[in-house]
C-alpha positions in Angstrom: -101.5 -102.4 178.4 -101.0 -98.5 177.4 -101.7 -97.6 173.5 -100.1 -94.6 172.0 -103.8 -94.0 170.4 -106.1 -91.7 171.5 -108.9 -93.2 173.6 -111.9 -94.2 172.1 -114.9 -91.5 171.7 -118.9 -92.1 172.0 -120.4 -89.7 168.9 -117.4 -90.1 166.4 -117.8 -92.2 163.7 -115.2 -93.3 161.1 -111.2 -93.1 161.2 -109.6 -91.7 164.1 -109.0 -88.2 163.3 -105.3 -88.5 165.2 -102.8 -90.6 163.3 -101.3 -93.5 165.9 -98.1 -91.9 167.5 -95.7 -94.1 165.0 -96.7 -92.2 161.7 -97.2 -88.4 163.5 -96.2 -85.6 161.2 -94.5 -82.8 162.8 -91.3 -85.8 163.1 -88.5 -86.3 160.4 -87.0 -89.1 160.3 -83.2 -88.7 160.7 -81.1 -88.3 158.0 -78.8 -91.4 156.8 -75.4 -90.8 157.7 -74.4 -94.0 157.4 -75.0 -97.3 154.5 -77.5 -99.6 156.4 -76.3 -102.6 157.3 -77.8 -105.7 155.0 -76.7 -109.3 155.7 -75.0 -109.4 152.3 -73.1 -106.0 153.3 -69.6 -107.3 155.1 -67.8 -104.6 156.5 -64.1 -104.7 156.3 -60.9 -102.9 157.5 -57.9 -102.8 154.6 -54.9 -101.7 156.9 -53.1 -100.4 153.3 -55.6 -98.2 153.0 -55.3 -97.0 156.7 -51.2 -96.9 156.0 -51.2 -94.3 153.6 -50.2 -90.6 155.0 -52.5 -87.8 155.1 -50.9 -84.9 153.5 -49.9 -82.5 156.4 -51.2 -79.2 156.4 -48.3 -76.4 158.1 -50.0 -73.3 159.9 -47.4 -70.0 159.8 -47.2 -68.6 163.1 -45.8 -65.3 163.8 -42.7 -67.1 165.8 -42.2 -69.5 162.4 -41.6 -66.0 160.7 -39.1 -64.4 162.9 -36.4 -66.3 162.5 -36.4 -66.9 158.8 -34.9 -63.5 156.4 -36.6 -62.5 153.4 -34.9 -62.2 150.2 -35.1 -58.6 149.0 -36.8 -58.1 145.5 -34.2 -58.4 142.9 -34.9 -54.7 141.9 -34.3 -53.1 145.7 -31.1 -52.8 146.8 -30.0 -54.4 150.2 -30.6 -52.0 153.3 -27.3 -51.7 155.3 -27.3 -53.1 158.7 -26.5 -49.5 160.2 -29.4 -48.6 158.7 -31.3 -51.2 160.5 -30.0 -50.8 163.7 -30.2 -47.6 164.0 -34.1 -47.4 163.3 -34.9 -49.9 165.8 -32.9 -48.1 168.8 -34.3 -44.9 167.5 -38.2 -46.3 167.3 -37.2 -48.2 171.3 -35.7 -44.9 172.3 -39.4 -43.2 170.9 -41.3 -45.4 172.5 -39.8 -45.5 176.0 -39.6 -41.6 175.9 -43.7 -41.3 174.6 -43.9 -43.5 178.1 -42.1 -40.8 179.9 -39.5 -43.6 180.8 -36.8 -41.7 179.2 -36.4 -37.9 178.9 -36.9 -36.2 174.9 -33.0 -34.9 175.5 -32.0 -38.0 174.8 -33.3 -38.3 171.4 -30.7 -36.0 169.9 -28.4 -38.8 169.1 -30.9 -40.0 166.8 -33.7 -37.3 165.9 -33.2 -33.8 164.1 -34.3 -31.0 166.4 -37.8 -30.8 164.7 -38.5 -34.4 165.5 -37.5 -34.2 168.8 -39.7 -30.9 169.7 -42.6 -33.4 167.8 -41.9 -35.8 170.2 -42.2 -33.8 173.3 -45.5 -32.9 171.6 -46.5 -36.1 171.5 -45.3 -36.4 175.0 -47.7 -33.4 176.7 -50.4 -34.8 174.9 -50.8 -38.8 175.6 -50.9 -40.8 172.4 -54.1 -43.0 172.7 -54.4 -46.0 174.9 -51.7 -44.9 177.4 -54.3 -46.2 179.7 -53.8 -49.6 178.5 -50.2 -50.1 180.0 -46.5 -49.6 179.0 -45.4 -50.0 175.6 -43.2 -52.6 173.6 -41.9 -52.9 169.8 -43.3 -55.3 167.8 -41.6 -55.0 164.2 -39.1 -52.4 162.7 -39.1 -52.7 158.7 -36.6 -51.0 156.9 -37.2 -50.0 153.2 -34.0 -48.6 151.2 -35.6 -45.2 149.1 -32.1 -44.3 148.0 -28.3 -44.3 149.4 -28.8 -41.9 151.7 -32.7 -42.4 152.8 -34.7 -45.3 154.0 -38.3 -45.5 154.8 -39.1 -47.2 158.4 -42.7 -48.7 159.7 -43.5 -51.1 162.3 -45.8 -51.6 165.1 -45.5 -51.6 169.1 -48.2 -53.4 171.4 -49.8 -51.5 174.2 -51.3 -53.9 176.6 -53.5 -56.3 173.9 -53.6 -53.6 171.3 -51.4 -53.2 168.0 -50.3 -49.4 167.2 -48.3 -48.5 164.3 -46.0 -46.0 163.7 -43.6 -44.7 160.3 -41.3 -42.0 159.1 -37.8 -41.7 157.6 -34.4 -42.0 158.0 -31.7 -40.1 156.2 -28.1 -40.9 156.4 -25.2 -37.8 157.9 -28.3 -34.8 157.6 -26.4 -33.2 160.5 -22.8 -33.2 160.5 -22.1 -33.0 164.2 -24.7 -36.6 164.0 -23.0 -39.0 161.5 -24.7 -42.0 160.9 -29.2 -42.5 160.5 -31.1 -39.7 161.6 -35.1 -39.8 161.7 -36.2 -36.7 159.6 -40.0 -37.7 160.1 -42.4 -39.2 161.6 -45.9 -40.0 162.2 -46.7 -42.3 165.6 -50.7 -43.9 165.4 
């Protein structure tokens, strides 16, 4: 029969100077995660308590957002839908031509002549992570500055990263362009 003690020793006299392997020190003893289980302890299942709902927790995911409109603050006044349409063509149009998929000429419809010579700045000199792949709007947000000027922001996704970009938009500046013009414009 094998003992967890230590063999016995000629020449030592007294208590074992190991403990027996049931009471070592270095051990914890785990901690009780559940009530033991006594014979007067019955354990029961109560199907009411099981019936009752758990309240459900909703996540927002960016697709839940997009097809839902947001009020605007009572103090703002509504942008026009020209207004929107016309800076997410122009900040598609920007995009595709910072890609070189579209020539800077054909920005004049919707840039002032300083935007576009930015542009074909912006163009000889690659915008950072052109390595990363083509380019693709995320968001345009319009906000209404006054009834004839609008502030635009948004972001486009270059391969997994997020860029941003912002700048203005000014109703009839030109009058051989009526309609939204972008009158600046800053591209991260």
């Amino acid at each position: 029969m094998e003992s967890n003690e230590p063999p016995d020793t000629p020449g030592i006299t007294g208590p074992s100077p190991r403990l027996p392997a049931e009471q070592h020190c270095f051990l914890s003893r785990a901690a009780p995660f559940e009530p033991p289980l006594s014979s007067t302890t019955v354990h029961t299942w109560d199907p009411a308590a099981a019936a009752e709902p758990r309240p459900v927790v909703h996540r927002t995911s960016v697709r839940s957002n997009r097809s839902r409109r947001r009020a605007e603050p009572a103090g703002r006044p509504v942008v026009p839908a020209d207004a929107r349409s016309s800076a997410d063509r122009a900040m598609r149009m920007l995009i595709e031509v910072i890609d070189r998929r579209r020539s800077a000429d054909q920005l004049s419809v919707l840039f002032t002549t300083p935007m576009i010579d930015l542009v074909r700045t912006i163009v000889r000199n690659p915008p950072p992570g052109r390595r990363l792949g083509f380019a693709a709007v995320h968001r345009v947000h319009v906000v209404y500055q006054s009834d004839v000027s609008a502030e635009i922001f948004g972001s486009y996704t270059r391969g997994p990263r997020m860029f941003a970009f912002a700048g203005r938009i000014e109703l009839a500046v030109d009058p051989r362009r009526p309609g939204w013009t972008v009158t600046s414009l800053r591209v991260g």
